[in-house]
Backbone bond lengths (Angstrom), bond angles and torsions (degrees), N, CA, C in turn:
res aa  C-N    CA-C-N  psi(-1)  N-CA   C-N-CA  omega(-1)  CA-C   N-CA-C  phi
1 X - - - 1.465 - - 1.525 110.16 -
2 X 1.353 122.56 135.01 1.210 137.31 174.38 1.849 125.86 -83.32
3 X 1.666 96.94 90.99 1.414 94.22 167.15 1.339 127.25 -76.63
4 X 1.751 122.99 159.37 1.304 108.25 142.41 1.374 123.97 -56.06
5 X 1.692 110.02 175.03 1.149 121.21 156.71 1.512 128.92 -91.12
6 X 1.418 124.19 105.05 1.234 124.79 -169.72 2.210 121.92 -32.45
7 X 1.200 103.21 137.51 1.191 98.43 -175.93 1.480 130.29 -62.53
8 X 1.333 98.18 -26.36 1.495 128.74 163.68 1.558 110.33 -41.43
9 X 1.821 98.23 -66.08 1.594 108.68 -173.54 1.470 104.82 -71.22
10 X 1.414 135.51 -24.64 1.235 137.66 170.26 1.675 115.79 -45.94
11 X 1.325 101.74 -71.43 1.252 113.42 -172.28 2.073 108.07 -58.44
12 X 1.131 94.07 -59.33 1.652 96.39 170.91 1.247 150.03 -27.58
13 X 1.457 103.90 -40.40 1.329 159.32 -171.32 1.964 100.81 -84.97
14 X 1.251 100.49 -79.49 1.246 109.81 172.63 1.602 131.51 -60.50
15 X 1.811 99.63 -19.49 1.450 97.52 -177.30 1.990 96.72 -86.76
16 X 1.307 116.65 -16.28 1.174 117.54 -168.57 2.015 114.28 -86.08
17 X 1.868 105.64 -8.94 0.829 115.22 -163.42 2.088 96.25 -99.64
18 X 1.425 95.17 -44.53 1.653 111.66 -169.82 0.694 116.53 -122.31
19 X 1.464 133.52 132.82 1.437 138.95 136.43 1.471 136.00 -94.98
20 X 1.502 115.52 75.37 1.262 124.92 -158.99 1.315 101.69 -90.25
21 X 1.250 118.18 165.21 1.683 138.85 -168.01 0.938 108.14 -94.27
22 X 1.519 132.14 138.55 1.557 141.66 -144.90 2.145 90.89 -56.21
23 X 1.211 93.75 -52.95 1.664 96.42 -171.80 1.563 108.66 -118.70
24 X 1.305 110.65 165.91 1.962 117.19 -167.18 1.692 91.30 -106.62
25 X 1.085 115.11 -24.34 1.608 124.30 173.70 1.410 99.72 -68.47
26 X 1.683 103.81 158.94 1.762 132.60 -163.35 1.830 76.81 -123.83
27 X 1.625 83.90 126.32 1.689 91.36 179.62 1.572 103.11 -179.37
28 X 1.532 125.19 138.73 0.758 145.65 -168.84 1.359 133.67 -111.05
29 X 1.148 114.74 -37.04 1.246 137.23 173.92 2.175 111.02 -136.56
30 X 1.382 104.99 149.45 1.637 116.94 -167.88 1.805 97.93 -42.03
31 X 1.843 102.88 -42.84 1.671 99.64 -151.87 1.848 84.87 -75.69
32 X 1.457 128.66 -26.65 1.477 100.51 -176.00 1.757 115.43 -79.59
33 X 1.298 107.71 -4.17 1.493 111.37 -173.07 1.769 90.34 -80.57
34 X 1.292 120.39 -54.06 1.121 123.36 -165.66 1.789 91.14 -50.39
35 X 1.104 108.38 -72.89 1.391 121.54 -170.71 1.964 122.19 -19.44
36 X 1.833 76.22 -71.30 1.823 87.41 163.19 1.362 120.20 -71.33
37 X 1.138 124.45 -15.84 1.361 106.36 163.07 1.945 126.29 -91.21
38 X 0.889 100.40 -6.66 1.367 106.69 160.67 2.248 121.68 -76.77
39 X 1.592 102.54 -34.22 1.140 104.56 147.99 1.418 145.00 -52.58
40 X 1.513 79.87 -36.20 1.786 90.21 -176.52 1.342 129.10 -73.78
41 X 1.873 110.98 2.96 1.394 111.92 150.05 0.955 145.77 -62.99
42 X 1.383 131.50 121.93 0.979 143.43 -162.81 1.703 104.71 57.85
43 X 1.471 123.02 40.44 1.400 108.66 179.46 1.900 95.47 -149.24
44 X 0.832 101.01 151.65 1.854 96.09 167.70 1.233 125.59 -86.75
45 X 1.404 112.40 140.22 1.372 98.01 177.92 1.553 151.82 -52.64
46 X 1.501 87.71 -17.09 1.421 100.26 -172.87 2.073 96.36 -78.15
47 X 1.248 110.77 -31.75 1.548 101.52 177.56 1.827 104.34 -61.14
48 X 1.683 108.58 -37.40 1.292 108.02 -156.08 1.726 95.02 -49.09
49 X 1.598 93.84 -48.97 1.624 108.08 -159.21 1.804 103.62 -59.32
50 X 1.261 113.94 -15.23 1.694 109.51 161.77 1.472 128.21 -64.72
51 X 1.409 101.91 -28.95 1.188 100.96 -166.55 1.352 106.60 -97.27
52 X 0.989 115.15 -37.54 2.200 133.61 -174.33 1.382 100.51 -32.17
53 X 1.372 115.91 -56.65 1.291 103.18 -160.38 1.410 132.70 -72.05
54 X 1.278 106.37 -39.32 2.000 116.45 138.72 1.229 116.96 -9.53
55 X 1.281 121.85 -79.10 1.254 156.32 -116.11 1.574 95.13 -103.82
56 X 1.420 115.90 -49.88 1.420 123.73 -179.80 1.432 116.85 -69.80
57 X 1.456 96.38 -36.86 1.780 114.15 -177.67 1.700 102.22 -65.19
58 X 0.888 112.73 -59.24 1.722 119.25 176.87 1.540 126.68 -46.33
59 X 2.125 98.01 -42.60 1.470 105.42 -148.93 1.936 76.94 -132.67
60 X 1.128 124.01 102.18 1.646 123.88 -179.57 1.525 91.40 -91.09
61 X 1.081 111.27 -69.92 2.034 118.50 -159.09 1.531 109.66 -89.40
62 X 1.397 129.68 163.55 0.733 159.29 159.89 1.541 118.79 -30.92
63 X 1.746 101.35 -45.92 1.537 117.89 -175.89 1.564 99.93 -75.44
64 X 1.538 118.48 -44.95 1.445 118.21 -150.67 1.955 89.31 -77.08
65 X 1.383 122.12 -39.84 1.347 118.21 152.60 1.384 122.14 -0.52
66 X 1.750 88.47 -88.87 1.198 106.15 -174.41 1.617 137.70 -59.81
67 X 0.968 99.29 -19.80 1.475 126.02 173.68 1.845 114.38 -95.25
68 X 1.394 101.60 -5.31 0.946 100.55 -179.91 2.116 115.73 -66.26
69 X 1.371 124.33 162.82 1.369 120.39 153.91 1.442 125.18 -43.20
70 X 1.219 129.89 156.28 1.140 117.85 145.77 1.753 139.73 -88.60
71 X 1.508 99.20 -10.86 1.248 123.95 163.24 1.391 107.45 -79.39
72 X 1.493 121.28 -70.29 1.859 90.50 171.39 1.235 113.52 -46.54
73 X 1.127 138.19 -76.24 1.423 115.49 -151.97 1.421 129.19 -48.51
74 X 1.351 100.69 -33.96 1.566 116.36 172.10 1.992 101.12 -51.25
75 X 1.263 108.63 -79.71 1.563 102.81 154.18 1.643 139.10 -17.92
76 X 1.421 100.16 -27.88 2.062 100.34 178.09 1.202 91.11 -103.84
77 X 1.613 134.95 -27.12 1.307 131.21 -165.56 1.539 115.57 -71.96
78 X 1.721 95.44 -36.09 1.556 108.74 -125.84 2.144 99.30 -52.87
79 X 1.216 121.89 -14.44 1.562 94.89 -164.95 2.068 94.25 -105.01
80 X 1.354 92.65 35.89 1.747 80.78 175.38 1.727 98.08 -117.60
81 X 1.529 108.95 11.71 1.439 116.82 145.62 2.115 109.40 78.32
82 X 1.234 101.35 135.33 1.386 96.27 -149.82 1.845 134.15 52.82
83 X 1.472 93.30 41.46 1.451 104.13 175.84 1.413 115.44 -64.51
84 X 1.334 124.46 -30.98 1.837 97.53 178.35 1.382 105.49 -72.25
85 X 1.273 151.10 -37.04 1.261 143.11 156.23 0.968 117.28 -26.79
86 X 1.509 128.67 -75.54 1.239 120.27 -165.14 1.558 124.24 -99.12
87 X 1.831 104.44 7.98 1.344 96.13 143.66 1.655 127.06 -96.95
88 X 1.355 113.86 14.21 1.609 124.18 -171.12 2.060 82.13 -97.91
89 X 0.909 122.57 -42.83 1.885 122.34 -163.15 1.218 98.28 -86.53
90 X 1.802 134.86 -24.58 1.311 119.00 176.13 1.353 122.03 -83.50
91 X 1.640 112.61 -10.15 1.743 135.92 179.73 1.460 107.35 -81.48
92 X 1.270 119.06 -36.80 1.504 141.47 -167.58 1.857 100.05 -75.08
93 X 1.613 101.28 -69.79 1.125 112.10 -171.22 1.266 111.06 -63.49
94 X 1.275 145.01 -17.68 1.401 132.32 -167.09 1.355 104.07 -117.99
95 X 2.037 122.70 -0.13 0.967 124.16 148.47 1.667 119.14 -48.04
96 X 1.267 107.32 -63.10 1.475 143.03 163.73 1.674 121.25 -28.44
97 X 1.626 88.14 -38.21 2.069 100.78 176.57 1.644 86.03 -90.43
98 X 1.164 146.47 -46.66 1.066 124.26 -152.93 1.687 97.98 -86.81
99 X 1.463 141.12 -21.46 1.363 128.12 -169.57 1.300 90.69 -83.94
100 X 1.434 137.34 -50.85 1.536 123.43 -138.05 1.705 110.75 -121.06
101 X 2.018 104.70 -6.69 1.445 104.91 176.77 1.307 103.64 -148.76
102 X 1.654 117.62 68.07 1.689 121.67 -151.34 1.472 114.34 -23.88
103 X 1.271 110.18 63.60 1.360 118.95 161.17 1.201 122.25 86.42
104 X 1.530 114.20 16.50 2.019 129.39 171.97 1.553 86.65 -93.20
105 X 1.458 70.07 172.53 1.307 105.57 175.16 1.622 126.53 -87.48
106 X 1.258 144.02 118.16 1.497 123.00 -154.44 1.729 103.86 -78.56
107 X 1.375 128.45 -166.20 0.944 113.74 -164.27 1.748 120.71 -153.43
108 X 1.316 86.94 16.24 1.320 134.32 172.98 1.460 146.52 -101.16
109 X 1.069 135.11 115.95 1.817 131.29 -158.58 1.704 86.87 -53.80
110 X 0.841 110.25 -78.00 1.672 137.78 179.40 2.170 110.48 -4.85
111 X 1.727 79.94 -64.73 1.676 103.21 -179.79 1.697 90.57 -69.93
112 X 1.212 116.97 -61.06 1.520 108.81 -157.57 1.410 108.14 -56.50
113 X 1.295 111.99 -54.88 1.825 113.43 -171.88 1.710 119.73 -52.88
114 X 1.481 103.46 -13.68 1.485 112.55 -145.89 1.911 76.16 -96.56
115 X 1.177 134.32 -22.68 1.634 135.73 -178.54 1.785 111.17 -75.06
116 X 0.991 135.60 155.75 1.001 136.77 -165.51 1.198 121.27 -79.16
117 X 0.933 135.34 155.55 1.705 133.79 -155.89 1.089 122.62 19.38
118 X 1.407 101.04 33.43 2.224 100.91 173.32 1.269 87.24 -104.66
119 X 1.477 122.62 137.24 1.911 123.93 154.02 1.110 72.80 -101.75
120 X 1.887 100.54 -164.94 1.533 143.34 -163.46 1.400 97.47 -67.73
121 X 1.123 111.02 -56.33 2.226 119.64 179.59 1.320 107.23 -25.66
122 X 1.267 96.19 -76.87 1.694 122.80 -158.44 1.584 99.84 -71.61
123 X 1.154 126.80 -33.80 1.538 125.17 151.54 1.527 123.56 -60.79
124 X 1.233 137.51 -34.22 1.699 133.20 -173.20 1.735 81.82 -87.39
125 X 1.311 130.25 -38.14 1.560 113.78 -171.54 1.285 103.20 -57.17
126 X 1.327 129.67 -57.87 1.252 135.85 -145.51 1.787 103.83 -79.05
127 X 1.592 104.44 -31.23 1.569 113.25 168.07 1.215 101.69 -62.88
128 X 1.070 134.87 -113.77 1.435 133.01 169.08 1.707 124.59 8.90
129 X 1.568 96.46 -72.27 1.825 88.45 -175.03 1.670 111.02 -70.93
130 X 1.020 117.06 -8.46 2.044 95.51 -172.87 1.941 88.28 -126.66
131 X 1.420 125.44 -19.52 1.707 110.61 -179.70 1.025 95.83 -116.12
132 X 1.476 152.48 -7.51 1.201 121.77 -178.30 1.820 116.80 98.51
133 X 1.111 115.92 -2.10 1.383 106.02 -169.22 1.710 109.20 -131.39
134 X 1.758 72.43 147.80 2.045 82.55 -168.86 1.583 92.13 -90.91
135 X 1.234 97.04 104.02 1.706 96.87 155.43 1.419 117.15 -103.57
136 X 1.217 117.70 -17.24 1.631 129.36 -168.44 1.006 116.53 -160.42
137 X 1.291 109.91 153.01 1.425 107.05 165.26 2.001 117.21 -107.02
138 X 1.509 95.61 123.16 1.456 98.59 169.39 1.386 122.61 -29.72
139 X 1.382 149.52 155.21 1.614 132.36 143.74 1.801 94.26 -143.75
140 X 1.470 105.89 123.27 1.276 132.08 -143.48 1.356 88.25 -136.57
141 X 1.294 144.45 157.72 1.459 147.78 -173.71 1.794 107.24 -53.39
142 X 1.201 97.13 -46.54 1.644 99.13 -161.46 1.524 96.90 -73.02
143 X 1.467 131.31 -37.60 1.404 133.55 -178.55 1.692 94.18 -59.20
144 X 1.353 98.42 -66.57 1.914 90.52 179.43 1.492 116.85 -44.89
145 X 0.805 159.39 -37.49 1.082 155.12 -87.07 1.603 78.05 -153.96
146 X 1.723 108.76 -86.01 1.836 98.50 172.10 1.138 121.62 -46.93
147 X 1.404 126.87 -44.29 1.698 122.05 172.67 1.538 99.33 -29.79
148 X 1.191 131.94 -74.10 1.181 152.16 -144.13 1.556 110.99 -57.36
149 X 1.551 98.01 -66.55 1.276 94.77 173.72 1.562 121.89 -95.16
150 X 0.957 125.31 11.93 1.889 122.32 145.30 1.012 126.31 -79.88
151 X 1.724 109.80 10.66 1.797 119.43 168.08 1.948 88.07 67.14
152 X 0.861 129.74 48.68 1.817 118.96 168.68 1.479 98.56 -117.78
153 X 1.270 136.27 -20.71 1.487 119.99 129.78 1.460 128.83 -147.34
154 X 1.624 125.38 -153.95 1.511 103.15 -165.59 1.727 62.04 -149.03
155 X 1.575 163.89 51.28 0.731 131.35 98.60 1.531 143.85 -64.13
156 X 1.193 114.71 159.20 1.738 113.34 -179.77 1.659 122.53 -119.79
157 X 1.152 100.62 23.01 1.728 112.83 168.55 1.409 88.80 -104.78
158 X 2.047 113.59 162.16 1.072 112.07 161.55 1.075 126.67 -89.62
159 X 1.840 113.62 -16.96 1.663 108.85 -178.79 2.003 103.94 -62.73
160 X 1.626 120.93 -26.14 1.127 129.01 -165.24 1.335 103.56 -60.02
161 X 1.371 99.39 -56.57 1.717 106.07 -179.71 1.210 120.98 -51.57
162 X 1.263 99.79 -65.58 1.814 109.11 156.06 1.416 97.53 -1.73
163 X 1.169 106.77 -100.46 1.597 124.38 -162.82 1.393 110.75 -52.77
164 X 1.267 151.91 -44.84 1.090 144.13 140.26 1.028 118.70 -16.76
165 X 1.279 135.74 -79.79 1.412 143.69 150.73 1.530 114.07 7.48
166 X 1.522 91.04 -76.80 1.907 103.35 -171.89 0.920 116.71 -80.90
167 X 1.656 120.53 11.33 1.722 120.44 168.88 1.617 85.64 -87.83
168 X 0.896 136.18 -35.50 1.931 144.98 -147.39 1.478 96.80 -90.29
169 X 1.292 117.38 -70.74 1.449 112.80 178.69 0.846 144.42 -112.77
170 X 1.281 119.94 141.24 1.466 143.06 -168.70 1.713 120.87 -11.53
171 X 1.079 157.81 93.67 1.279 155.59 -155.83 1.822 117.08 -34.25
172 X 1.821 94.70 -37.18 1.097 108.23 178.98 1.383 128.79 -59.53
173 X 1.515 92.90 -30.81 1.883 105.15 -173.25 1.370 102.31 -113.26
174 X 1.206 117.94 47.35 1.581 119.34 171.22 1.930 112.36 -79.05
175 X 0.960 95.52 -36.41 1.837 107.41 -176.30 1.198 101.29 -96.15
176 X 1.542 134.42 -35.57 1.609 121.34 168.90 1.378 111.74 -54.22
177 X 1.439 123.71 -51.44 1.489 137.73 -139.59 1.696 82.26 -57.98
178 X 1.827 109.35 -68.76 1.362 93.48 174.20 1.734 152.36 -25.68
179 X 1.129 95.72 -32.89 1.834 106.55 -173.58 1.777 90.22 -104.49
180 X 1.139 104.64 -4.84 1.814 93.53 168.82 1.217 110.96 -110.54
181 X 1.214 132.65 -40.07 1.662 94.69 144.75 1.474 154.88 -114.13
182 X 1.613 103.88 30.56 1.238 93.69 153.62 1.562 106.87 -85.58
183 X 1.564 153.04 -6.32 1.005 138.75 127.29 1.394 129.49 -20.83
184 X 1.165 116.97 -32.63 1.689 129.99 -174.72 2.068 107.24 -87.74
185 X 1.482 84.51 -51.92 1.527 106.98 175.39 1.787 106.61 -56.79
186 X 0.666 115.20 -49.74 1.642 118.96 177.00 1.416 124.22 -69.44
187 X 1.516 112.60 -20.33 1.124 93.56 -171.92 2.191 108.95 -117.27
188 X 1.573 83.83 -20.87 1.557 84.89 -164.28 1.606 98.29 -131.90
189 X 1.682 119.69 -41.67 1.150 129.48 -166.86 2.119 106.26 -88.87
190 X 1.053 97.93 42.05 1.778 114.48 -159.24 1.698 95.85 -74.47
191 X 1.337 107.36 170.75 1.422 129.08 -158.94 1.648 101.25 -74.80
192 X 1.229 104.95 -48.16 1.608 104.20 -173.30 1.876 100.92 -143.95
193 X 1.409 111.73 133.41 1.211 132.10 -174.14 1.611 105.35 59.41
194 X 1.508 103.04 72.15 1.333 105.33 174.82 1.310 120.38 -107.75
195 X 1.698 124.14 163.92 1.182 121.21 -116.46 2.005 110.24 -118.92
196 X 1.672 94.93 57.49 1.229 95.64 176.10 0.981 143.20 -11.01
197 X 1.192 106.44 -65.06 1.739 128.80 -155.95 1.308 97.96 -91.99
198 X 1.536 135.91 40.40 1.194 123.13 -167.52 1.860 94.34 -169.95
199 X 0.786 96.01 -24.40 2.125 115.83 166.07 1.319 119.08 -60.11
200 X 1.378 111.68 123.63 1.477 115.26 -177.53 1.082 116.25 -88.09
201 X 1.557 121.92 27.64 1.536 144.67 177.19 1.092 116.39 -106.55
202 X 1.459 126.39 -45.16 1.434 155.42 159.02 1.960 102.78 21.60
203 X 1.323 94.83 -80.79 1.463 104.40 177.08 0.992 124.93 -34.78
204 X 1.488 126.90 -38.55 1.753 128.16 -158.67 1.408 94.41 -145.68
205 X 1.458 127.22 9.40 1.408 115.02 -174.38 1.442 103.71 -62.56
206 X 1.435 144.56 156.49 1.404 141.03 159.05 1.327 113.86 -83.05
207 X 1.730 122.95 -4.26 1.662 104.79 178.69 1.658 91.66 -129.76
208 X 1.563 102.18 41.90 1.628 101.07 -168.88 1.815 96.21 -72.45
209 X 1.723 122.85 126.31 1.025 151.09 171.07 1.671 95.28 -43.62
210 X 1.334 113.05 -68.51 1.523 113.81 178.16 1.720 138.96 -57.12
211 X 1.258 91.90 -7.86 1.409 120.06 176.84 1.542 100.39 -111.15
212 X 0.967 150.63 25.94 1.067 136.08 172.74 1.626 135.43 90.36
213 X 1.547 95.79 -27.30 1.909 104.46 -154.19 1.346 100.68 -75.31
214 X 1.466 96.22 173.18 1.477 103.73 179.48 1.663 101.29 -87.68
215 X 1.377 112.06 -149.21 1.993 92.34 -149.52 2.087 68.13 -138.09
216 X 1.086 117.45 98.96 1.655 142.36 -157.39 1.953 85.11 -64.60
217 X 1.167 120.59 -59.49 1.195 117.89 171.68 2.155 133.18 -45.90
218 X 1.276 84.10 -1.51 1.934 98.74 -162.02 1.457 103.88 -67.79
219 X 1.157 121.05 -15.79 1.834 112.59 172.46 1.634 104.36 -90.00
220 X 0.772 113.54 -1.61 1.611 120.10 171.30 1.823 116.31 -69.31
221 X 1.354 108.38 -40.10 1.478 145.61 -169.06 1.837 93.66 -73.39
């Protein structure tokens, strides 16, 4: 019979393996964390981190944002993919910081989600990496993906996992859990030909390759 892996042994395991940095994004201030992480849909970070620095150099505040074109931005954006979107929600939203929070960042699930193209994700990142606070937990492909197959849940939405998640762990490690495993996800626990025999899960994993199982995450794919 196929258990999960306790959340306990998850976190333990991983804090003893990594020490990753609150965020994988290059960011300086809350409005560029917000910023790059709103890019980073559907895009990787390492492209995000190509483009940021442009983008920051040109566009510092909230106001110069907002005032920005929509054709430039579409232009600094364009290869972090679905650029008229998310240069139409970064013009909008920092309209929005400058009428109702002279141009901060709010600091709140509540304030953040209620701005345009922020969900819950891109809000617990931005809580977490620039204030410090676990309001949520991120779920980002590689979290889904490990959620999945460490048996820690059997939903397949991310707000689901989410919540699964934050019934499981600890309040404290809500914003770590993230940067520990997509740390895990990147290097060994990867999308396709991932790296069993080399996983500090191995033993009790439920989609352990070496044990036989099927890979619990594969309708995700």
């Amino acid at each position: 019979m196929r258990r999960s892996v306790p959340v306990a042994t998850v976190l333990r395991k991983l804090e003893e393996l990594y020490d990753p940095p609150r965020s994988f994004l290059t960011f300086r201030t809350p409005l560029q964390l917000l910023v790059a992480t709103l890019l980073s849909a559907r895009c990787t970070d390492v492209q995000v981190n190509r483009v940021t620095p442009a983008l920051f150099a040109k566009y510092r505040f909230a106001k110069s944002f907002a005032a920005a074109s929509q054709r430039d931005l579409e232009r600094m954006i364009h290869s972090c993919g679905t650029f008229r979107v998310k240069a139409k929600n970064i013009r909008l939203l920092c309209k929005i910081l400058v009428e109702k929070f002279d141009g901060d960042v709010p600091q709140t699930m509540e304030e953040l989600t209620a701005l345009p193209g922020v969900g819950r994700k891109t809000a617990a990142i931005v809580l977490y990496g620039v204030f410090g606070k676990n309001d949520g937990i991120a779920v980002d492909t590689h979290v889904q993906r490990l959620a999945l197959r460490l048996g820690l849940t059997t939903k397949r939405t991310a707000d689901k996992i989410a919540l699964d998640l934050q019934r499981q762990v600890p309040r404290a490690k809500w914003g770590r859990i993230n940067a520990l495993m997509i740390s895990h996800g990147r290097v060994v626990c990867t999308s396709r030909n991932r790296k069993c025999d080399q996983c500090i899960f191995d033993r009790h994993c439920p989609s352990s390759l070496l044990r036989g199982y099927r890979d619990l995450s594969e309708k995700c794919h």
